[in-house]
N, C-alpha and C positions, 0 to 999 in steps of 0.2 A: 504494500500500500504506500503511493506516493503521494504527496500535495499535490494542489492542482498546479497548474505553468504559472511560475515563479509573475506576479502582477506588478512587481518593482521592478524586474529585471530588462537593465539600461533606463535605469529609472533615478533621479535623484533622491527619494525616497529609501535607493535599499543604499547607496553611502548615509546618506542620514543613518539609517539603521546600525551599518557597520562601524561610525565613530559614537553612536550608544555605547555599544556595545563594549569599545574600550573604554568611556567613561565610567561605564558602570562596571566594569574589570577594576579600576582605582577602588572606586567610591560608590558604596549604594545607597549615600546622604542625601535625600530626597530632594531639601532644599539648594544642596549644592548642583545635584546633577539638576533641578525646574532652573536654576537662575542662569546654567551653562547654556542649555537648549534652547533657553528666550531668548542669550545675547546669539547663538551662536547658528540659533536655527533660520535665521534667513540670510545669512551667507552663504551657509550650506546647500540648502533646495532655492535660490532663488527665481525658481520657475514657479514655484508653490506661492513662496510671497505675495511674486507680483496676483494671484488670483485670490488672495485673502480679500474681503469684502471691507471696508475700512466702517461703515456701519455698524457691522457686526463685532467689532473690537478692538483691538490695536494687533499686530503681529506677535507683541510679548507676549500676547493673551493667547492668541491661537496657539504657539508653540508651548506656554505651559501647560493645556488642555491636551495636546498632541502628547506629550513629554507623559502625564499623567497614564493615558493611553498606551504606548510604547512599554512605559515603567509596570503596567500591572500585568502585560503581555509577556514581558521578558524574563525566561529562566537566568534563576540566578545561582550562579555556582556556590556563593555562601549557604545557599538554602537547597544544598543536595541537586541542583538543578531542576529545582521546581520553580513557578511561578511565586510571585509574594505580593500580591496585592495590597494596596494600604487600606485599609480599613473606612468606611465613608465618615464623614461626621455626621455628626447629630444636623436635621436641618437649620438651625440657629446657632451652629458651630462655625466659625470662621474656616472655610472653605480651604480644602488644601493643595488646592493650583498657586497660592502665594499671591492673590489677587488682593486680599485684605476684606471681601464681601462675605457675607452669609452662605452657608452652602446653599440654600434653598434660591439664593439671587445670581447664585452662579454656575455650578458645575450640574447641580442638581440633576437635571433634563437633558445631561451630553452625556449620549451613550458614545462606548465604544466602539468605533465601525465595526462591523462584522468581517472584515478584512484581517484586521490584524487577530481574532480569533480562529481565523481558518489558518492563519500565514506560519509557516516556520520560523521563528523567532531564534530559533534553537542554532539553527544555519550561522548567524553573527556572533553567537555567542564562542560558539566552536569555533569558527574565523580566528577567533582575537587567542585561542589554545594552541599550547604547545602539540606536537606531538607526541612530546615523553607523557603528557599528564591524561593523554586517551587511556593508558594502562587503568587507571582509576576508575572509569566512568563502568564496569560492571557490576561496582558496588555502591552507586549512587540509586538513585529514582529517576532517572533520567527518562523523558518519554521514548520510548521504542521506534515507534513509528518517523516520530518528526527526527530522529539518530540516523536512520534508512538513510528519508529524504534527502538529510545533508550529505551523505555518505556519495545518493546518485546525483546530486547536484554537482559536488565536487569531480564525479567520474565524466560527468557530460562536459566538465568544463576543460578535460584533460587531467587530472588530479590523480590520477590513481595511486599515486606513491603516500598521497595524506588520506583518502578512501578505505584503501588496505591496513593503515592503524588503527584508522579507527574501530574496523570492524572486527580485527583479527584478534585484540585483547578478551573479547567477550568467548574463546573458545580455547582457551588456555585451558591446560588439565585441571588449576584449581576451581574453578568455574562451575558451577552447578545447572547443567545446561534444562532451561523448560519450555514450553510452548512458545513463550513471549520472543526465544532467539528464531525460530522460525523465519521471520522477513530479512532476519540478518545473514541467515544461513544460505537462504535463496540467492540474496545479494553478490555476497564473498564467493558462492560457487558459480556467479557470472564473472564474475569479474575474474577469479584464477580460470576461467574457460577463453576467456575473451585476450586475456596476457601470455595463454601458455604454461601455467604454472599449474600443470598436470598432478605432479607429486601433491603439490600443496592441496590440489583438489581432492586428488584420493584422499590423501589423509583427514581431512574434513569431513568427509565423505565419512568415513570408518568410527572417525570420533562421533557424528551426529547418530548415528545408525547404533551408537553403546548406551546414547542417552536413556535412562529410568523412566523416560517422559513417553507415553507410549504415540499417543498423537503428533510430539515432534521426530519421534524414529519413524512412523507413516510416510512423513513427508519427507523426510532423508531414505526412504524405499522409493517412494512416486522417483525420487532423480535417480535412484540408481536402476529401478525399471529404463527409463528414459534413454540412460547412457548403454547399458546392457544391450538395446533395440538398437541405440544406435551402432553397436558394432557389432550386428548381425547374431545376437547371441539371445535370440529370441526365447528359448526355452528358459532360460536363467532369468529374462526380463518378465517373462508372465509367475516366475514364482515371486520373484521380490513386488510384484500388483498384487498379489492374491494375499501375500501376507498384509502388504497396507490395508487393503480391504478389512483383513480380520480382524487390525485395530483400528482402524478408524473407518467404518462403515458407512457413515452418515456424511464423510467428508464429497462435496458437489467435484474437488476437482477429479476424483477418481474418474469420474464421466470420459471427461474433457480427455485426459488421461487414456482412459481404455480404447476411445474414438480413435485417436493417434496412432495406441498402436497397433490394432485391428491394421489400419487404414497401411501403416509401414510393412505389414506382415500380409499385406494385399488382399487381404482379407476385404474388398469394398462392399461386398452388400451386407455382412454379417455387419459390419462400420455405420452404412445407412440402418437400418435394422435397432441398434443399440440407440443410435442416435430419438429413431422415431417415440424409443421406448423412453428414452428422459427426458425429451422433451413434454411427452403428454405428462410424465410425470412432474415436472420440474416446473410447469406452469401451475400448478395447484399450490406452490410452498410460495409460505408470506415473505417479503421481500429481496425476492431472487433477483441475481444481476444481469440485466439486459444483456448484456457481452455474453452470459453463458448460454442464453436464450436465441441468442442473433448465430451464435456458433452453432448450435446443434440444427439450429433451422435448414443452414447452408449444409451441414454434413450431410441432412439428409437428402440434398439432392447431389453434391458433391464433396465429398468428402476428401478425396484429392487434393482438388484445387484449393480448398481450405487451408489444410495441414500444410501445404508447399509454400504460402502464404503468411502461415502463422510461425512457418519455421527460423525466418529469419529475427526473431523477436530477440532472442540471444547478442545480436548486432547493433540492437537500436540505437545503443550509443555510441558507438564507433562510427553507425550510417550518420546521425546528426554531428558528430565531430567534424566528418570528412566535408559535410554539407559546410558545415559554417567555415572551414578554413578553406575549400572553394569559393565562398562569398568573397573571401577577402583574401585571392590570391594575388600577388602581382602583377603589372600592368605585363603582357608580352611582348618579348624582347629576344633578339638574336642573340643566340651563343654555339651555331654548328658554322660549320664550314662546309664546304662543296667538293671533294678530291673528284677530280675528273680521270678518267680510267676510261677503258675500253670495256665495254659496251657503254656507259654512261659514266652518271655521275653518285656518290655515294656521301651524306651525310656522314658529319666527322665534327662531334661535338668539342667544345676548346677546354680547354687543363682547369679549368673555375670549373663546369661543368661535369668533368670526366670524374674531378674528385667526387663529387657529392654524389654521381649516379655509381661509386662504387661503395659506398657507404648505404646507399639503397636497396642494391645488389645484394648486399651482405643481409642486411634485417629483412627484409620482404621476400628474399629468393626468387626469383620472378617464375612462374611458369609459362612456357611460350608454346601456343598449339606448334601442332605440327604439319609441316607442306603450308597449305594456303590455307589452312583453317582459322577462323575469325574469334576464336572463344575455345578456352578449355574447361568451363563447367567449373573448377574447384572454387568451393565455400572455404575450403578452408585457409585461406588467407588471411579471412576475419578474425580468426582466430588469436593469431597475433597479432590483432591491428594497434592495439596501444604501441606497440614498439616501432612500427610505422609511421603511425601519424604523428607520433611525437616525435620522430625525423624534417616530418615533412615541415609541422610547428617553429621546429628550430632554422630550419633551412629552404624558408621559401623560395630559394632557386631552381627549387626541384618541381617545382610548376612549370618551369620553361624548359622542363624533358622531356624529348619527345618517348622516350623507353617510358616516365615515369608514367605518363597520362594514357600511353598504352595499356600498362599493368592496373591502372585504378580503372578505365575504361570493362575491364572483360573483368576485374573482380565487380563492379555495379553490375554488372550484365549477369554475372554468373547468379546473384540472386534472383533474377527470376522475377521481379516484383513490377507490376507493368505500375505504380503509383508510383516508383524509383524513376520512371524513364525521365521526366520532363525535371522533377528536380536534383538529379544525381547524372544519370545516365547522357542523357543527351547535354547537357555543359560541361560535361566532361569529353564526349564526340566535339563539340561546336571549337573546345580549346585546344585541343589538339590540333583541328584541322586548319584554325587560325595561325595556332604555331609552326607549320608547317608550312603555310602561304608567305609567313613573316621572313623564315629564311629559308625562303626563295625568291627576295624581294630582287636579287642580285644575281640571281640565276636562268640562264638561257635555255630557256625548256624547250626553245626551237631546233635550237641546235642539240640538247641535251638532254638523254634520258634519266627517270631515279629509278634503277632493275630492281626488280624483286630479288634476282639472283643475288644481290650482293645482303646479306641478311643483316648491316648497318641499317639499311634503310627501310625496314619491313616493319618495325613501329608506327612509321609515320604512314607508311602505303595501307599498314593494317586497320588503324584509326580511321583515312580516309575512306577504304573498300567499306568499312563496319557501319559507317556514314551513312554512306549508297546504298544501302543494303539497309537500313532502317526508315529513307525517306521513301523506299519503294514498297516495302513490305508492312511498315508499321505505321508513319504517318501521313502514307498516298499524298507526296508530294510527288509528282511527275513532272512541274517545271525545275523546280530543286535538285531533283535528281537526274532530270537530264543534263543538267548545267553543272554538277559536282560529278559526276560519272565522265563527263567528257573531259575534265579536267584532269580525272585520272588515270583516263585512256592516254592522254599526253605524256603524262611524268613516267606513263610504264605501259608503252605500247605492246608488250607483249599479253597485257590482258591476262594474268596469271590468276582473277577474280572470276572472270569472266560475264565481263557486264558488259559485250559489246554484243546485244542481240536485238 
């Protein structure tokens, strides 16, 4: 369970939040932190300011109101990390926004938004923490849920190094693991799936599955079912479902669960079938989750295209990392060369470029089809995509490789997800094939071919052919693609794609 999309995020609002947050690390002196926030709070969000109502009160007075607001919201580490609300006054009690009025003439009637009730407050507080003082927080009160959120805040935002402390103390052997680590468990076994940290997962894995708690060992079978299925070891995966079953009976995600794997063990109508049977069922129980209901509905007429669909969920934050650091890659810019050779000519990227795509080389291992094929299918790239994308983070040169935008190209592809094409898949085709126009700004394509033969330049031919080949098949452009098809027929007249029909 996550909070909803972050309502401050690029917001002046969540800095406000985050210099709370280390005030209130100093000082939890009420009147110190109202009289900081009055002077300090319209410097801070000056966008807020200027829409304060001047009617309505002065600025001092909005931010001690706010400040009040923020203060009763805010876990506080003195107090185990629970919230600490100040207490109201009496209505004829002088008011304690520091206004000097009656409560009943001031604060009385100012509730707190609903906003910062539903908000993770918990996120700033952990901001302003060490990482050595995460050790501690298994022995606190600390809310569970809103611990997650920061946890996948921090992974969506590339953080997985402060992510992984945080959640990893909570499954130490002194540890008394119960129901309530479940969402953490789930979490941490994404996140060593998504890193590559196999061992650490087994072990997780073995530890969650010793717990006394009979309902969180369920849910450490449902993943080892899961992983079991996934490496074809299907007999082993239906006994470790049936014993979750036996302890935890009533648990909805079994469904979901059994659906999948029928469906992996190709079992499709026995898959339709189950599906029909929880859903009539699943509609009679009082507040069931549309998402479980919207799933079985589609299983039951296809349960394939579902599963292949829901499988990429393991990724989601790696696909939105890649998305946002394609938002904001670099303008493009020339860094190959042209060696002219017999039969043509052969892209030959320069010594700034060559460095970085062997460092790419190294973490990503690229996989390249083979002959003229446009796509090799493997998921499993994503796998270790933190160790990539935090390549590409540190080194946005590697935006302007034509190898690199190849290999992110057919890893987007290889997921399958036709909702991926327009915001992954196709700006990742459009930048490639711009980078390939850029250096060739200087290049005599009349005179000069770029061969497929020469397997330097198959990056950039296989980007463009995968182009072609998507505006004809998937977006029925046919002016587009006559006009990028003939461009390709040029640079590699030998038509090794075969798109001169």
């Amino acid at each position: 369970m996550y909070y909803d999309e972050n309502p401050f995020a690029d917001n002046e609002l969540f800095s406000l939040l985050d210099s709370v947050a280390r005030v209130l690390r100093k000082t939890t002196d009420i009147e110190y932190f109202l009289n900081w926030i009055a002077e300090a709070g319209p410097v801070l969000v000056p966008d807020v300011t200027n829409q304060i109502d001047p009617q309505a009160g002065s600025s001092s007075m909005f931010f001690r109101t706010l400040g009040l607001q923020i203060y009763n919201a805010m876990p506080m580490p003195e107090n185990d990390f629970q919230i600490c609300p100040l207490p109201k006054p009496g209505r004829n009690e002088i008011c304690f926004c520091g206004s000097g009025l009656k409560y009943k003439k001031c604060c009385l009637n100012m509730e707190a938004p609903d906003i910062f009730q539903q908000y993770n407050m918990l996120r700033h507080v952990l901001d302003q923490a060490s990482m050595k003082s995460f050790a501690t927080l298994p022995e606190s009160k600390i809310d569970i849920h809103a611990l997650v959120d920061t946890a996948y805040q921090w992974l969506k935002g590339g953080d997985t190094k402060r992510a992984l402390a945080l959640l990893e103390p909570w499954f130490k052997p002194q540890v008394k693991l119960k129901l309530k680590h479940s969402p953490l468990f789930d979490l941490l076994m994404d996140i060593y799936l998504e890193t590559g940290k196999q061992k650490k997962r087994n072990k997780l894995l073995i530890r969650v599955l010793q717990s006394d708690d009979k309902l969180l060992c369920a849910d450490a079978l449902q993943r080892k079912a899961s992983i079991l299925m996934d490496q074809g070891k299907h007999k082993a995966a239906w006994e470790s479902f049936r014993e979750a079953q036996r302890l935890d009976p009533d648990n909805l995600s079994l469904a979901v669960l059994e659906i999948t794997m029928l469906t992996a063990s190709g079992s499709i109508q026995q898959a339709k079938q189950r599906a029909q049977f929880c859903l009539v069922r699943f509609r009679r129980l009082p507040d069931i989750s549309p998402d479980i209901l919207e799933f079985l509905e589609a299983c039951v007429e296809d349960p394939e295209a579902v599963i292949a669909r829901t499988s990429i969920m393991d990724f989601n934050a790696s696909i939105d990392r890649l998305q946002n650091l394609l938002s904001k890659a670099p303008e493009i810019a020339s860094y190959y060369e042209i060696d002219l050779y017999e039969p043509g000519g052969m892209l030959s990227e320069n010594e700034k470029l060559f460095s970085v795509n062997e460092q790419w080389e190294d973490i990503f291992q690229p996989i390249k089809p083979a002959l003229v094929h446009m796509q090799h299918g493997e998921k499993d790239v994503w796998i270790h995509a933190e160790e990539w994308l935090t390549l590409l983070e540190k080194n946005p040169l590697l935006w302007n490789s034509l190898d690199v935008l190849d290999d992110l190209v057919m890893a987007a592809d290889a997921l399958e997800v036709p909702e991926l094409n327009f915001l992954l898949f196709d700006p990742l085709l459009n930048r490639a094939v711009a980078l390939l126009e850029k250096n060739l700004e200087t290049f005599d394509a009349d005179k000069h071919s770029l061969p497929w033969l020469m397997r330097e330049n198959r990056p950039a031919l296989r980007s463009m052919a995968r182009k072609v080949f998507y505006l004809l098949h998937e977006r029925d452009e046919p002016d587009e693609f006559i006009q990028l098809a003939e461009r390709l027929l040029h640079l590699n007249p030998t038509d090794n794609h075969g798109n001169a029909f």
